[in-house]
C-alpha positions in Angstrom: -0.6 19.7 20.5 -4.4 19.6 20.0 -3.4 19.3 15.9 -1.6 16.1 16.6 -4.3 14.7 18.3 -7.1 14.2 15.2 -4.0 13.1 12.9 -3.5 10.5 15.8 -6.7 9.0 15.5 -6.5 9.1 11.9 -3.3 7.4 11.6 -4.8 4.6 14.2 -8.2 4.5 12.0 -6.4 3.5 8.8 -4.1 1.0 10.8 -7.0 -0.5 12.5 -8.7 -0.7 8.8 -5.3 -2.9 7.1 -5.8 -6.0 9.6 -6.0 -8.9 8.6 -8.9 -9.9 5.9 -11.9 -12.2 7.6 -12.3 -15.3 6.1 -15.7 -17.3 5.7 -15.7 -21.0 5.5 -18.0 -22.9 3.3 -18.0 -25.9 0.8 -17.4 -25.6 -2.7 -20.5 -26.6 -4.0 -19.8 -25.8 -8.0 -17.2 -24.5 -10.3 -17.0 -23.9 -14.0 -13.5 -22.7 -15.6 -13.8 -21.2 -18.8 -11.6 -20.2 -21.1 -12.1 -15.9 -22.3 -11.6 -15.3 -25.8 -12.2 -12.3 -28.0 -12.7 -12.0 -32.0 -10.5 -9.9 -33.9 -11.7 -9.4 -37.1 -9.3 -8.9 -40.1 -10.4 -7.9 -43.6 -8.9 -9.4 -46.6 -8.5 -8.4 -49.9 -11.5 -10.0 -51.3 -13.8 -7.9 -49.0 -14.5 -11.0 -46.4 -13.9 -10.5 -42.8 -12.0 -12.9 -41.1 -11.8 -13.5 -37.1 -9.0 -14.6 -35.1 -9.7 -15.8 -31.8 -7.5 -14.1 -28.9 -6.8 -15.3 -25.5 -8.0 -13.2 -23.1 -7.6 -15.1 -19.5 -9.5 -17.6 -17.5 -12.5 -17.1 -16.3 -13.6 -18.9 -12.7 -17.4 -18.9 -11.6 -18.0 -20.4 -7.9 -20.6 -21.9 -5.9 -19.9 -21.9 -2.6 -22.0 -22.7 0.6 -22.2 -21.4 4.0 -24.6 -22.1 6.9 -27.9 -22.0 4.9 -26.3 -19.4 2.2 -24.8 -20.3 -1.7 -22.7 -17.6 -2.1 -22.2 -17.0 -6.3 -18.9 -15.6 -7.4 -16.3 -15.6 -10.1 -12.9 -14.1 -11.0 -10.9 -13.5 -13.9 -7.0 -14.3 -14.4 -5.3 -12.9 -17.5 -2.8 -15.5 -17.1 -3.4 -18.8 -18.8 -2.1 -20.8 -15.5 -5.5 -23.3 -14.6 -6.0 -23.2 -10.6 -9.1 -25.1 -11.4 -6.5 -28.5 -10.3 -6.2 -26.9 -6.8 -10.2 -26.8 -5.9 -12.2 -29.7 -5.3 -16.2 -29.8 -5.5 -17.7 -30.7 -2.1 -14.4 -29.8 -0.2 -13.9 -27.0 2.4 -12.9 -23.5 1.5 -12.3 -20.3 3.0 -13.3 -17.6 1.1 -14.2 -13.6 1.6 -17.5 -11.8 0.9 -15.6 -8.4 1.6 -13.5 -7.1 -2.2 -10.2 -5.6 -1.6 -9.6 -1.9 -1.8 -7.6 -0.5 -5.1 -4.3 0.8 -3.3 
């Protein structure tokens, strides 16, 4: 009985620890959407090195503000879908400071 009382309070720990995420609110202050691309380079016969520009993703860098605070952010999408239609500057947001956890 005294074994299954630490893996109790462990079990409850981890439970208590996968709530719900906290959310911030702020206003989006400034956002640039850029477009990730890498050079492949490719010799050719005549000894010249030609690149070929590859999609990499999307690249999102924020601005928002909070209280007296600009928080500075950005994220990366490998997918080439835009979200950059969804957010408007000067608008309300909720955002998290905290980063998820790798499961």
């Amino acid at each position: 009985m005294k074994r299954s009382i630490p893996l109790l309070i462990l079990f409850v720990a981890l439970a208590a620890r996968a709530g719900e995420r906290s959310y911030r609110s702020g206003i989006l202050k400034q956002i640039e959407i850029k477009d990730v691309t890498g050079d492949m380079p490719i010799p050719t016969a005549a000894g010249q090195n030609v690149s070929i520009p590859l999609p990499l993703g999307i690249n999102y860098q924020f601005q928002i503000q909070s209280d007296m605070i600009v928080h500075v952010g950005n994220c990366w999408s490998k997918g080439k879908r835009s979200c950059g239609s969804e957010w408007v500057v000067n608008d309300p947001i909720g955002f998290r400071v905290e980063k998820d956890e790798k499961r």
